[in-house]
Every structure is written in structure tokens, then in C-alpha cells.
C-alpha positions as CSV (number, residue, x, y, z in Angstrom):
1,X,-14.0,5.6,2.6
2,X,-17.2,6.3,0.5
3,X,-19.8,3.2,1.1
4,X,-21.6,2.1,-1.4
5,X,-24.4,0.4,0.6
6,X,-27.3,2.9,0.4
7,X,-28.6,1.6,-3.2
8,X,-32.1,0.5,-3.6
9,X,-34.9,0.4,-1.4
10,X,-36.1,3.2,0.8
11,X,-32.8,4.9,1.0
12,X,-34.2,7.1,3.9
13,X,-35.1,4.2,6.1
14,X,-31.6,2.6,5.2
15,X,-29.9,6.2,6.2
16,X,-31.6,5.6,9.5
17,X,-30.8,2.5,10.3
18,X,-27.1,3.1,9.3
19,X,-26.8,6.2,11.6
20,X,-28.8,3.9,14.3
21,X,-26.3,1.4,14.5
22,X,-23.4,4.0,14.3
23,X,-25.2,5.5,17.4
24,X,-25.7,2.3,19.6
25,X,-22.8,0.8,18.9
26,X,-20.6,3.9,19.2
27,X,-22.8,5.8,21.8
28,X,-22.3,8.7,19.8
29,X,-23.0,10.5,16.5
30,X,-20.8,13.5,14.9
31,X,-20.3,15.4,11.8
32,X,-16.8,14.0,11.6
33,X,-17.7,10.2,12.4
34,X,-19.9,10.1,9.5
35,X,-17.6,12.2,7.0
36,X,-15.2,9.7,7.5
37,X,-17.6,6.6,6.8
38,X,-19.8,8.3,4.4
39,X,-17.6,10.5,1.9
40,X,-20.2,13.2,3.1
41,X,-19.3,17.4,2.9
42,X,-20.0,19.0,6.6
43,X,-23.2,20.0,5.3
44,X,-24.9,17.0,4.2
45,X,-23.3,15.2,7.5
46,X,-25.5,17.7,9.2
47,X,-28.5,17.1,7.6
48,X,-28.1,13.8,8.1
49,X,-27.7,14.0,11.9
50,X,-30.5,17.0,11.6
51,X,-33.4,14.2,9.8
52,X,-32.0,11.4,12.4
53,X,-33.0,13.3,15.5
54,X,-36.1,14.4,13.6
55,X,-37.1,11.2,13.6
56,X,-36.0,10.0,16.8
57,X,-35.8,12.7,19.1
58,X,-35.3,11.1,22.3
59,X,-32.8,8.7,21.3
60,X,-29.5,11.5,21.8
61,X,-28.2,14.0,24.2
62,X,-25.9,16.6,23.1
63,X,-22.6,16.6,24.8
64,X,-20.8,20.2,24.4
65,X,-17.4,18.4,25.5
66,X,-17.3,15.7,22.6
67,X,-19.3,18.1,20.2
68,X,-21.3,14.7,19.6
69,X,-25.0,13.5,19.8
70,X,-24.5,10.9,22.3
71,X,-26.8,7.5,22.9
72,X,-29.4,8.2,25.5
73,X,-30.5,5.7,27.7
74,X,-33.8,5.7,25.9
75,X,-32.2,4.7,22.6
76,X,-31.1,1.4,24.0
77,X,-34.5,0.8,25.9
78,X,-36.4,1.0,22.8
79,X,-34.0,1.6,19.3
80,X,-33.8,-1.3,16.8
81,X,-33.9,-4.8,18.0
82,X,-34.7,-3.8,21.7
83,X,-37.2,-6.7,21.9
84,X,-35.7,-9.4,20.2
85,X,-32.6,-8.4,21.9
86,X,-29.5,-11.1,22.0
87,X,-30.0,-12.3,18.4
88,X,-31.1,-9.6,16.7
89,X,-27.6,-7.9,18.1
90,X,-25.3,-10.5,16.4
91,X,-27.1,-9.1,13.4
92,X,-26.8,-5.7,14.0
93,X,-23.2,-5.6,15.2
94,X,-22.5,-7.9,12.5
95,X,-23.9,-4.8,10.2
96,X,-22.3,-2.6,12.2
97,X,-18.4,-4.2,11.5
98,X,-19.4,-4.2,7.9
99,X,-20.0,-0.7,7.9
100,X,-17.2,0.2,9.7
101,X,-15.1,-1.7,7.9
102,X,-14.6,-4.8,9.8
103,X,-15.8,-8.2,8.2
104,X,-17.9,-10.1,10.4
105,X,-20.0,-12.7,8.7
106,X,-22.3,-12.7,6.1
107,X,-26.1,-13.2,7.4
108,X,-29.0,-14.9,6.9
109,X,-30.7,-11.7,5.4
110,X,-27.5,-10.7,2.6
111,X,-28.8,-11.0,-1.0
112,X,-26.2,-13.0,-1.7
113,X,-25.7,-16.5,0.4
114,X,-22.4,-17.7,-0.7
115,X,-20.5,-17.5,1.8
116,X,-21.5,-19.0,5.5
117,X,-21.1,-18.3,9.1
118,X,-20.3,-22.0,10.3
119,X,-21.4,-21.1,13.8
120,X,-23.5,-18.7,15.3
121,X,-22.6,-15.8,18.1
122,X,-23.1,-17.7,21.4
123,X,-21.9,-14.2,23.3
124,X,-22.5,-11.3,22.1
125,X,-22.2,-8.1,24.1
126,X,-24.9,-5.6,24.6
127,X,-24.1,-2.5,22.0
128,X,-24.3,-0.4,25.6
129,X,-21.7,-2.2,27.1
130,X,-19.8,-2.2,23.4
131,X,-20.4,1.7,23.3
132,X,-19.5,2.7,27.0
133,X,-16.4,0.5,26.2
134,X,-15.3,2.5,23.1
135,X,-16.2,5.7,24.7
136,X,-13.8,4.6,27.8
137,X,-11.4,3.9,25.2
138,X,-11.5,6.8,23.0
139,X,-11.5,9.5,26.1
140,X,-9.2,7.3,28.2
141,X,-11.6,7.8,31.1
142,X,-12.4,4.6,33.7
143,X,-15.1,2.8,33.9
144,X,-16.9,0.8,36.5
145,X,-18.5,-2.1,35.6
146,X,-20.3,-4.7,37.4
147,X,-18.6,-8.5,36.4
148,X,-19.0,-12.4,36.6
149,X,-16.1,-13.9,35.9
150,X,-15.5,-18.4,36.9
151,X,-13.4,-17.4,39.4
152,X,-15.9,-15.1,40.9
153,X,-19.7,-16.2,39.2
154,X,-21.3,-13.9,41.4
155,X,-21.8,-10.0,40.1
156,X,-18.7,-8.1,41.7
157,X,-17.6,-4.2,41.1
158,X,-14.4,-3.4,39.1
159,X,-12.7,-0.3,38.2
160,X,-11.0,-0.5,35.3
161,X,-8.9,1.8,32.7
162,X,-9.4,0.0,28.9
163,X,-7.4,0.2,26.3
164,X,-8.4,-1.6,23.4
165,X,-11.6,-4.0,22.1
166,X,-10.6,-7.6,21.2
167,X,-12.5,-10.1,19.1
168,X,-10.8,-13.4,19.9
169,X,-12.8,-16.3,18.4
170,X,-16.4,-16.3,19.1
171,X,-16.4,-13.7,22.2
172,X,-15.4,-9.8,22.4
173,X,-12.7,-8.8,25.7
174,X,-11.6,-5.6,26.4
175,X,-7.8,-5.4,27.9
176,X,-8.0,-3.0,30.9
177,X,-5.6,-2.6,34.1
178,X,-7.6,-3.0,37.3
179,X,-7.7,-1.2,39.7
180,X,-8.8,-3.1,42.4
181,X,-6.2,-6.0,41.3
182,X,-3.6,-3.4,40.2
183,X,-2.8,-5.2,37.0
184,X,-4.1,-5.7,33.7
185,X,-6.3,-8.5,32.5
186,X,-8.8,-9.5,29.9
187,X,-12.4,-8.9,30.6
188,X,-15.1,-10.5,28.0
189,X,-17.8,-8.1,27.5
190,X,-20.6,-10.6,27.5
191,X,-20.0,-10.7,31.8
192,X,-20.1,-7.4,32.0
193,X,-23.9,-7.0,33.5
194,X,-23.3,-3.2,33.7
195,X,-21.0,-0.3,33.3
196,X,-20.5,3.7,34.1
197,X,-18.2,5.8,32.6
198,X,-16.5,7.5,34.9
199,X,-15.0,11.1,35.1
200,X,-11.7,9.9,36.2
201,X,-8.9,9.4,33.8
202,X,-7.4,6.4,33.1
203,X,-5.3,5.1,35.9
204,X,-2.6,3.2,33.2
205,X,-2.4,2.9,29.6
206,X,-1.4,0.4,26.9
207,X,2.5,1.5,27.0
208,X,2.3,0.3,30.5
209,X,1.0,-3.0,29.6
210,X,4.0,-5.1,29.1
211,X,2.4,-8.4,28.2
212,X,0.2,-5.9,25.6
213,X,3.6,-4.8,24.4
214,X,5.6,-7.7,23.8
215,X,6.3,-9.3,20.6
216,X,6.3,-12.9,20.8
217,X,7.2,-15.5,17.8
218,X,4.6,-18.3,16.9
219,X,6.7,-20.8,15.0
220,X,3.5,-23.5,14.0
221,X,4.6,-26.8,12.2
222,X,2.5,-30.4,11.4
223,X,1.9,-32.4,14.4
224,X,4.8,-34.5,14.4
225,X,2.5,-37.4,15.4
226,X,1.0,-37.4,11.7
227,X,1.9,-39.5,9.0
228,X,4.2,-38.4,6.1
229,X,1.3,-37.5,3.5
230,X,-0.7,-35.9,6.3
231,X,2.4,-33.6,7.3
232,X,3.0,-32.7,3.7
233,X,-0.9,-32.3,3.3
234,X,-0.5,-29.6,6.6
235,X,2.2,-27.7,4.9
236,X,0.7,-27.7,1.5
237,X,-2.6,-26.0,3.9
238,X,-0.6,-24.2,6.0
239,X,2.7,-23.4,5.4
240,X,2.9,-22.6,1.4
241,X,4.8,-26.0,1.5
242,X,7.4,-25.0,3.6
243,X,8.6,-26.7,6.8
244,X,6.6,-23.9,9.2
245,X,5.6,-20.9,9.6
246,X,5.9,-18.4,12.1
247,X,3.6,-15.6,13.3
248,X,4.5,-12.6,15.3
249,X,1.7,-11.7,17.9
250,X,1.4,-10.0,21.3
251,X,2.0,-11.5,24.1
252,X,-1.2,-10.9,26.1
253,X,-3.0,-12.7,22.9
254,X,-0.8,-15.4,22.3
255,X,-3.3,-17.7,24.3
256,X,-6.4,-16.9,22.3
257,X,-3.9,-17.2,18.7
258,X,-2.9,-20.8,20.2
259,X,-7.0,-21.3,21.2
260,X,-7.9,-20.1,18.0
261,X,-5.6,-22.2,15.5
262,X,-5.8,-25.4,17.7
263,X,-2.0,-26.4,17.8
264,X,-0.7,-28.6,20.4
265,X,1.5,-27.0,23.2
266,X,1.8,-30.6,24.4
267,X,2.0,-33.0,21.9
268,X,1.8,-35.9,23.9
269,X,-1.6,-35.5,25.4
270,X,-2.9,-33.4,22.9
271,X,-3.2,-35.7,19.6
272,X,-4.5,-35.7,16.0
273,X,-6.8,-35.6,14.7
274,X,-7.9,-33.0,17.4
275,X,-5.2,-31.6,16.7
276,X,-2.9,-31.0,13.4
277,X,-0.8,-28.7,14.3
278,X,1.9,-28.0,17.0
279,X,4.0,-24.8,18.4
280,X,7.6,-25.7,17.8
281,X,8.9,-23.2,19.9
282,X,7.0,-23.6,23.5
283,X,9.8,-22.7,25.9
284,X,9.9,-19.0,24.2
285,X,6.0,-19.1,24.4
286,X,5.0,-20.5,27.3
287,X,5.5,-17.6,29.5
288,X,2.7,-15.9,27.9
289,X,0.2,-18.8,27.9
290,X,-3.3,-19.2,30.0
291,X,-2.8,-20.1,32.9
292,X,-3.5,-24.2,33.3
């Protein structure tokens, strides 16, 4: 995909920013990464890379394995945002998804301002800890990390083998078997206070992840507790003006879907107007809900 977003302005300072948050947020540069993104031939990929490192020498380490430029612990201490720090990185991963392709939100800073973020990031993860995870990912390698979880508030090692990078809501998890627990769960990157990639291969993967793999129905209807021109406003909103609508999702995200919607599970303690919508078919779902 060829962006379009180096237009006006100093274009070499935008080039450098661009290949800045590729790096922090990826760990790594590469002739191929920025092909992809950029439309660019091998060549002018290179030069790219060549005038990046030019500028910022210290900032990446070559790694003859990955054939890659990766993030050196100096590019994190003092690349952009390093002393603004948590909300200067909501903008710059939020640059980061729009470069990559994923929509985030639009920011305080976009020329254009019609369209709002209704709330801001309250937990955003550290683009080391969002790199190392990626890296984990993409190499299926382990990682150790050092968490806080409620459960367990106070830092505690884990070994774990991710498999893929979650945004649910407002905060980022990574869904990882652990080792130490022997299963797989959740882990939200912003409780992660530190991680090492490991040399050690992954000890599962996401095949092996049965609640990863399942494929669960969400059949959502109105509340049945609302009035008759409230249910037909909820369909109308909802539903295309039919009767429900049902969503297939995994089964390890099914909680966060439920979270994320706001539909009752228990329609007699939970209530409109908190909530407007209900999950008709609990019994097939509730095996894959949070636990209460």
C-alpha cells in the first residue's frame, strides 16, 4: 500500500519521523518492512534506512539473523517523545496504527478536527514493551516479563510464549501461554514493567490455544426490560430492524466483546438505561465469560 502522507512540509523530517515510529514501535527497521508500507523499490528503501541512521546513529543495531536494523536501547532512552513520555505515546502509537493501517483516533494535532476521540488513552503501553511483544510474536521466541496483575499487585516474573496483540477497548493484551501457570491467559501490556526476549522458542502456539480457537455465537437483542418504541428504537440502531443480530467471535474474547458493547448477561440485575442490550443466548456463552 503506497501512503500518501508525506505531502507538504519538510518532507525529510516527516521521512524521519515515519521510519522513527516504525522503529520504536516495531523494534526493527528493514528494506522489506518499508517496501511494503511505502510503495518504495529496494533501492530507495535503502536510502531511506541509509539517511535514517545518518541522522541517528545510535538509535539501531544490525542483527545479521533478522537482516534488520533493530531499536537499540538508546533509541527508547532518548527518540521522540522520551520526555513527555505516557501522552506523547498515545499520540505516537496512534500515528503509528494510522500508518500501518490501523485506525486509531483522530488527534488533537490532525488538520482536520471532524471527527473526535470521546475519551482519552488511560493505558497505553510503552512502544518497548509493544516492540519486544511483536518481535516475540513474529519469531515465536519467549519472553520474560516482569508483571502486576490485581491478583498479584506486586512485580512478579513470568515466562510466556505470545501469540497475538489485542486492542480490547481502551487497553492493549497480548494472549500468551504461561509457563509458570501452564496455561494461556491475557496479559495487558500497560503491567508489564519489563520484558527480555528470550532465545528460547515458544513453548505453545495459538493452535494449542483452544479458547483462542473456538468460535462462539453472540446472538445480541434489546433489553427486554425496555419499552416497545425503545426496543424498536434498538433494532432500528442495532439490528437493521430486525429482531437480533448475532456475531461470531472467539472464545478467549468473548468477555471483552460483551465488556465492550455493554449488553446484559443478567438482565435482572443489570438494567436500562445502563444497559440496552442483552445476550440472548447466555447458556452457549457463558462458558467463555470472565470469571465473576
Amino acid at each position: 500500500m503506497v501512503l500518501r502522507m508525506i505531502v507538504r512540509g519538510d518532507i525529510q523530517q516527516q521521512r524521519l519521523t515515519l521510519l522513527a515510529s516504525i522503529l520504536l514501535w516495531e523494534g526493527r527497521l528493514n528494506n522489506a518492512r518499508l517496501r511494503e508500507l511505502f510503495g518504495l523499490s529496494s533501492v530507495r528503501a535503502s536510502e531511506w534506512i541509509r539517511e535514517f541512521r545518518e541522522k541517528h546513529p545510535d538509535w539501531t543495531e544490525w542483527n545479521s539473523k533478522t537482516r534488520s536494523y533493530h531499536a537499540s536501547l538508546e533509541a527508547y532512552r532518548t527518540g521522540p517523545n522520551a520526555d513527555l513520555r505516557k501522552q506523547s505515546d498515545a499520540l505516537s502509537l496512534s500515528q503509528y496504527l494510522a500508518l500501518v493501517g490501523v485506525p486509531h483516533a483522530i488527534t488533537e494535532s490532525s488538520p482536520s478536527r471532524t471527527i473526535w476521540a470521546a475519551f482519552p488513552e488511560l493505558s497505553v503501553p510503552s512502544p518497548r514493551i509493544f516492540a519486544l511483544m511483536s518481535e516475540a510474536i513474529r519469531a515465536r521466541r519467549t519472553l520474560q516479563i516482569t508483571y502486576r496483575s490485581m491478583r498479584e499487585p506486586t512485580p512478579h516474573q513470568r515466562v510466556i510464549s505470545p501469540h497475538s496483540l489485542i486492542r480490547a477497548g481502551r487497553r492493549w493484551h497480548a494472549r500468551a501461554f504461561c509457563s509458570t501457570n501452564q496455561d494461556f491467559r491475557d496479559y495487558a501490556l500497560g503491567r508489564i514493567e519489563n520484558a527480555t526476549l528470550l532465545d528460547s522458542p515458544s513453548e505453545r502456539v495459538d493452535q494449542d490455544d483452544a479458547a483462542w480457537m473456538a468460535k462462539v455465537r453472540v446472538r445480541l437483542v434489546a433489553h427486554p426490560d425496555l419499552t416497545p418504541d425503545q426496543e424498536s428504537l434498538i433494532r432500528f440502531e442495532y439490528f437493521n430492524n430486525t429482531a437480533a443480530r448475532v456475531d461470531t467471535c472467539r472464545g478467549a474474547l468473548i468477555g471483552y466483546f460483551i465488556q465492550d458493547v455493554r449488553a446484559a448477561i443478567d438482565t435482572k440485575s443489570q438494567q436500562p438505561p445502563d444497559y440496552q442490550l442483552a445476550v440472548a443466548n447466555i447458556e452457549e456463552v457463558r462458558p467463555w465469560l470472565f470469571p465473576s
